[in-house]
N, C-alpha and C positions, 0 to 999 in steps of 0.2 A: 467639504473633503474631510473625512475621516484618515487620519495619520495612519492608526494600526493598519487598516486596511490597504492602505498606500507601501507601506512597509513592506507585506506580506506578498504585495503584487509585485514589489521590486525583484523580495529576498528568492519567491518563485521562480522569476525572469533568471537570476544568479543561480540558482540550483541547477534550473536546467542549462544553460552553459557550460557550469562547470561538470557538469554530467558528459553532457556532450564531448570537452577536451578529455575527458576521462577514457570516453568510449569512441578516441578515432583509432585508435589501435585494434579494434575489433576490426578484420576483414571485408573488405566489400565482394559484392558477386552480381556480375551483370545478370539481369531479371532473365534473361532468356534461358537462364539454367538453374531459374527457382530462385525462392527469397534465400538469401545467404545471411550469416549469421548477427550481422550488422542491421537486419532490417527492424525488425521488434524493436528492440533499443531506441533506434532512431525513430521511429511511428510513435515509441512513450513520449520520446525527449518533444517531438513535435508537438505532439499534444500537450504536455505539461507546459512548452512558451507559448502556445494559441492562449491554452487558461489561464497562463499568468498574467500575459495582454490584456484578453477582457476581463479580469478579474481589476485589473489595473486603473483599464478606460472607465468603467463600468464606475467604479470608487471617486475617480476623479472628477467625470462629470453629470453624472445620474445619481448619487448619491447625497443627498444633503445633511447637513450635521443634524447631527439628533443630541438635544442639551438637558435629556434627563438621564442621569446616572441607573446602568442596571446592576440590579444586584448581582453579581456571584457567585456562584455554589461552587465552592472549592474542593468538593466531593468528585469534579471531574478530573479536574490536576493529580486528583492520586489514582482517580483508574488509568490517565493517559500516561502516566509512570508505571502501574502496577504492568497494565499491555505491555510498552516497553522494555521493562524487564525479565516478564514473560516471550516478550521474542528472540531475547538474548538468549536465554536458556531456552528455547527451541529450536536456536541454530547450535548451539553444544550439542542439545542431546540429539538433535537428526543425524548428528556423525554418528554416533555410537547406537543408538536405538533404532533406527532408518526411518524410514516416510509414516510407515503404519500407525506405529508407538508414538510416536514424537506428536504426532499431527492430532490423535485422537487425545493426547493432552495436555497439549496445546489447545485445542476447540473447547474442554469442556475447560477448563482452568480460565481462558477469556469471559465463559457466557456464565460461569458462577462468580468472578468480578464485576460484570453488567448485571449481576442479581437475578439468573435466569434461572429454575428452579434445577435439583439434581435430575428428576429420572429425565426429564426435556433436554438439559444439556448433557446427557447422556447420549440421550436417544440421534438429539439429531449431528453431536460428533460422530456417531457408527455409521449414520448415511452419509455425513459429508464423507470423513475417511475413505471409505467404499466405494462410493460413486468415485472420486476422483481418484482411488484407485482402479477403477475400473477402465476411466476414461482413457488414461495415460497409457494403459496395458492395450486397452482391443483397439482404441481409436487411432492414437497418437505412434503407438506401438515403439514406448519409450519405458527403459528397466528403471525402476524408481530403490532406489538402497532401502 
């Protein structure tokens, strides 16, 4: 048994609970008159306690300790900081700058922290942006700010 792993399957299991108390205030809507706003939420949360379960089981009894130490590369502690603070500042600027601006830099600002080169992280923020603007507009047929 691996602890961190054991941990991270608990701390999982507690996320998603505490999610769930969070989101019983959200409205329920009998299926006969369409998924209501309560249901996505609930399909995440669901899924996040299934994965935390096997994540769990999985750790506790199919997992055997492994007793050589691996090295570290503490190079990712600071992109999985640099990301996260990169999404803070992408929920500030989506007020003010809306979906378009925001998201195209947001996309290329993540893929040149993963070391992805400029004109590539470029290129493929203008089709992300676009396509899922695209999608939300003709498919979804939902006004994006």
């Amino acid at each position: 048994m691996r602890i961190r792993e054991v941990i991270t399957g608990f701390c999982t299991i507690l996320i998603a609970g505490f999610l769930w108390l969070l989101s019983r205030n959200i409205p329920l809507q009998d299926l006969k008159a369409g998924l209501g706003p309560a249901f996505f939420p609930y399909l995440l949360l669901i899924a996040l306690t299934v994965l935390g379960i096997i994540y769990l089981i999985f750790n506790l009894f199919f997992i055997k300790d492994i007793h050589k130490e691996r090295k570290v590369n503490h190079r990712y502690y600071w992109v999985t900081i640099a990301i996260s603070g990169l999404l803070i500042v992408y929920a500030i600027l989506f007020k003010y700058a809306g979906f378009i601006i925001s998201t195209f830099l947001f996309l290329v600002f993540s893929m040149i922290i993963l070391k992805v080169k400029w004109l590539s992280a470029i290129f493929i923020s203008i089709l992300a942006t676009s396509g899922l603007y695209l999608i939300f507009i003709t498919v979804f047929k939902v006004p994006l700010p």
